[in-house]
C-alpha positions, 0 to 999 in steps of 0.5 A: 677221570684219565680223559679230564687229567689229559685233557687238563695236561693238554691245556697246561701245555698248550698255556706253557707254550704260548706264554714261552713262544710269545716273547720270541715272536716278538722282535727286539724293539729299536730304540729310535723306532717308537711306532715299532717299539709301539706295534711290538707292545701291542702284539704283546697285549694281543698275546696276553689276551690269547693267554688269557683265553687259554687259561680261562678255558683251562680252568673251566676244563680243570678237574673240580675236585682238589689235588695235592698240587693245583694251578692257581688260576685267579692268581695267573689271571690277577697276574696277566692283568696286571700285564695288560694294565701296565703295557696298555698304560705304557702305550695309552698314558693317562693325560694329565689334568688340565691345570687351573690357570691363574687369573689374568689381570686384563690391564696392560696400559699404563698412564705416563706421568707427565713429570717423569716422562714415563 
C-alpha cells in the first residue's frame, strides 16, 4: 500500500511539473511572426499530449479504492481536450462552407434601337 501511494505521489509530481514547466519552455510568441507563433502553438499540443500520457498513466497507477480526497482524472483529461481542441482549431480552422453562387444570367449583348442609336 505505501508502494502504490509513492508511487501515485511520484506521478503527481512528475504531472505537476510538466503542466508548470510547459509554458516556460515555451518562448513568447512575436506578433509579426505567424510561422513562430505557429511552432510555439504546436509545441504546446505536443506538450499537452505528454501531459496527457502522464495522467493516463497516473490514473491507471492510482489506488482503486477511494480516499477522502482524490484527483479527478476524467475531468483534467475532458480539460486537456478541450486544450488541444481549441489550440488545434487556432492553427487548423475549419474552412468555411462554399457558398451557392446565384445563377448567371448568360445574356451579355444587347440589341441597339435603331431610333435612339443605343
Amino acid at each position: 500500500m505505501a508502494q502504490s501511494c509513492t508511487s501515485a505521489a511520484s506521478w503527481r509530481r512528475t504531472l505537476a511539473a510538466a503542466l508548470l514547466a510547459g509554458p516556460l519552455l515555451a518562448q513568447p510568441a512575436v506578433a509579426d511572426d505567424g510561422s513562430r507563433e505557429r511552432e510555439h502553438l504546436a509545441a504546446v499540443v505536443r506538450q499537452i499530449d505528454l501531459i496527457d500520457r502522464l495522467a493516463r498513466q497516473s490514473a491507471a497507477a492510482s489506488p482503486r479504492t477511494r480516499s477522502r480526497y482524490h484527483f479527478d482524472y476524467r475531468r483534467f483529461n475532458a480539460d486537456l481536450q478541450r486544450l488541444r481542441h481549441g489550440v488545434n482549431d487556432y492553427l487548423a480552422p475549419p474552412r468555411a462552407q462554399p457558398r451557392d453562387p446565384s445563377a448567371l444570367t448568360g445574356d451579355y449583348s444587347r440589341e441597339a434601337r435603331p431610333e435612339t442609336g443605343q
